[in-house]
Phi, psi and omega in degrees: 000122172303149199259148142329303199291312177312279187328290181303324168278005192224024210301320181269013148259350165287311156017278148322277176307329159291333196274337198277328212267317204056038154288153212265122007231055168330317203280294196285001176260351200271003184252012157269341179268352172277337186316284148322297197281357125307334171265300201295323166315314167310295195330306187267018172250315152325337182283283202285027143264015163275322183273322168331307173306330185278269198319296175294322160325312176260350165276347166274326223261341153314289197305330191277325176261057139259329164295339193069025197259052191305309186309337173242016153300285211320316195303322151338300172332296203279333171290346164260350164291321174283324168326290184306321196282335166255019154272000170288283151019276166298324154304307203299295187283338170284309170304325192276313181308341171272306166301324168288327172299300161334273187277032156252322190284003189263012177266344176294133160278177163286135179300107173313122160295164190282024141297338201279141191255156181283157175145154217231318173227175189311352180278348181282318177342126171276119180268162188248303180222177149183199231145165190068156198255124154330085210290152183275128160238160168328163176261007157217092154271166194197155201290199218269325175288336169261357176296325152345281187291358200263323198243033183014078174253335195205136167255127166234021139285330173283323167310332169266337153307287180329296202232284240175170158282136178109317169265097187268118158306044213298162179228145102102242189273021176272292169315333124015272189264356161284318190286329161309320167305315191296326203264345162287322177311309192274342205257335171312300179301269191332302165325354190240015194059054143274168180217118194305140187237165164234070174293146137351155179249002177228132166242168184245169190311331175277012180231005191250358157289286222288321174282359169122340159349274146242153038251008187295320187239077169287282160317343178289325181267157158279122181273158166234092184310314203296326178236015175073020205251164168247126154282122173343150154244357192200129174283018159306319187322272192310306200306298183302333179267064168248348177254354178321149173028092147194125192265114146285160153268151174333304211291343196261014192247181323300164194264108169263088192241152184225149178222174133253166178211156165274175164229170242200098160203149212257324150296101188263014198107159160349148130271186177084187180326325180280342170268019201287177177025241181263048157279331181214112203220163186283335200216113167199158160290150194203107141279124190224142170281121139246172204211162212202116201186147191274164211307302153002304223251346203275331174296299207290343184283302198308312159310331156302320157283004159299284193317327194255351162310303183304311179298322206287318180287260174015304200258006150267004173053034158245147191300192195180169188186114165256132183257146169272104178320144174269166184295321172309336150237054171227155182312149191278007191276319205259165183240010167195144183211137176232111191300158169232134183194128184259156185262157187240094189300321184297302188275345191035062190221155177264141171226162196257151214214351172198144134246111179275123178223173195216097157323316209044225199282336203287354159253338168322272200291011148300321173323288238106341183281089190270206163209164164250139165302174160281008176266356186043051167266157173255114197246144169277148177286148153250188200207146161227161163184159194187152178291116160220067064165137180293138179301279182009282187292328187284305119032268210297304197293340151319297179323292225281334202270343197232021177290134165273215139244011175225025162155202191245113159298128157283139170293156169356282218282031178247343233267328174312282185338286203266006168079032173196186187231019178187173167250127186220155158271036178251000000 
């Protein structure tokens, strides 16, 4: 959440940055939050000088029947009896002007940083690098589902039987080799000093308010009406509020964390050729990074955590191109954001497998979440946070990139983990 205070010394580069965002009537809301926060100021000098009046009001009349001056006690009295009947009021209209005052300002995104290239969809997106080699495969190579039905790692009729479209079923070395991912993944992170969490998979409105989730994506989760909780879409969610309303000290920074999870979103996207099979599903697993950190330091972590996404994509030996999101495609929470997309040689298409971002403050101070300076001033954190690495996809372009005509090669570094060096029908 963007501050009041920023907006107003800064009205004409929030402006600016919104327009690089194409948020859609940016001018009139940001002069309805001034507005507002013009009026809850009157509201609140209007208060506390009415309590003041009370407050000097009620040390004379001690003073006047400490004098025997009951008569002008009393007269004193009634004046603070009226003085309380118009500060209700007044209070009244200062909580809904403060409540309005929000939940206009929560309509605001976070302000693209001055990196973010202008642009309205992924074709504006800037590739920055990439790297690994494109595999030449055989001509009758055949994309990931059907590689799926052939050496039966994943069902996804029975996944639609069960629950849905979306929910896929792995099976026997399918399964396998998701769990081989999962634990390569977590052991990748921890080695660079992260530090593993296992959160929850339901969250409650304050923690799914605080990374930005709402009221922007709402319609995206699946709610549990009965108890008010959201199933994750992502473990940025649980993991980053685990610092909500809470003051670090400097010496605990930065805050490194890595989870897996399954994730949960109820918009899975397109129909057609771009969901087939793991390109896009309601329920898939993710190892995610976040990081906590002070404001100075947030840009150069978001390049470390490029960097270390990129090694991670490296040692499976699939190609990749990482792009700098244009402002018209990026999440509305983040103020930089950088895509991963591996290439899937059967469809001969790039999918995307990862995103690293840099928040700065706008979940933080939605959190609460600080740190104290060495000035023992109370300062917001920024958040970062990023995939390393969402399953699904990364899934399918192991299958399609690495087929045999006698089985699925695996990289090296899978092979403890999934206990062979291929996926075989033998």
């Amino acid at each position: 959440m963007l501050q009041v205070q920023f907006i107003r010394q800064n009205k004409a580069l929030v402006l600016e940055r919104l327009g690089i965002k194409n948020f859609k009537d940016a001018a009139a809301v940001v002069e309805e939050v001034l507005a507002l926060d013009d009026q809850r100021r009157k509201l609140t000098l209007d208060y506390d000088e009415t309590q003041a009046k009370i407050n000097t009001a009620s040390k004379e009349i001690g003073k006047l029947m400490a004098s025997g001056n009951k008569a002008d006690a009393e007269a004193r009295k009634q004046e603070v009896a009226t003085l309380k009947q118009a500060l209700g009021p007044i209070n009244e209209s200062l909580i809904a002007t403060e409540k309005l005052l929000h939940d206009t300002l929560v309509k605001l995104p976070n302000l693209p940083g001055p990196k973010v290239p202008a642009g309205k969809t992924p074709e504006d997106n800037l590739e920055v690098r990439g790297g690994g080699q494109k595999p030449v495969l055989p001509g009758n190579a055949v994309p990931h589902w059907d590689l799926a039905k052939q050496y039966d790692l994943i069902d996804f009729e029975l996944g639609n039987k069960i629950t849905g479209s979306g929910f896929p079923v792995y099976k026997k070395q399918g399964a396998r080799l998701q769990r081989a991912l999962i634990s390569y993944f977590l052991d990748f992170n921890t080695a660079a000093g992260y530090d593993e969490m296992l959160p929850p998979y339901l969250v409650n409105e304050a923690s799914a308010y605080g990374t930005g989730q709402l009221p922007d994506k709402e319609g995206q989760m699946y709610f549990v009406t009965e108890d008010n909780f959201y199933l994750i879409p992502t473990a940025e969610v649980p993991v980053t509020n685990i610092y909500r309303d809470e003051i670090l000290k400097e010496a605990d920074l930065p805050v490194k964390m890595t989870a897996y999870t399954p994730c949960f979103r109820r918009e899975a996207g397109s129909y057609g050729k771009d969901v087939r099979g793991l390109n896009r599903l309601h329920q898939f697993e993710k190892v995610e990074l976040v990081q906590l950190v002070k404001p100075e330091q947030s840009y150069a972590v978001l390049e470390e955590m490029v960097a270390h996404v990129e090694k991670l994509i490296l040692s499976l030996g699939l190609p990749y191109r990482i792009l700098l999101l244009c402002g018209g495609d990026m999440g509305f929470a983040s103020a930089q954001t950088y895509d991963f997309e591996v290439y899937s040689a059967a469809q001969d298409k790039w999918l995307e497998v990862s995103s690293v971002s840099n928040f700065e403050s706008y979940q933080t101070n939605r959190m609460k979440a600080r740190y104290k300076d060495s000035n023992g001033k109370n300062q917001l954190l920024h958040s970062l946070n990023g995939s390393s690495l969402a399953l699904p996809r990364i899934m399918a372009c192991l299958l399609e990139n690495n087929q045999l005509p006698d089985g699925i090669l695996l990289p090296e570094v899978l092979h403890r983990y999934f206990g062979s060096d291929r996926i075989s029908n033998a």
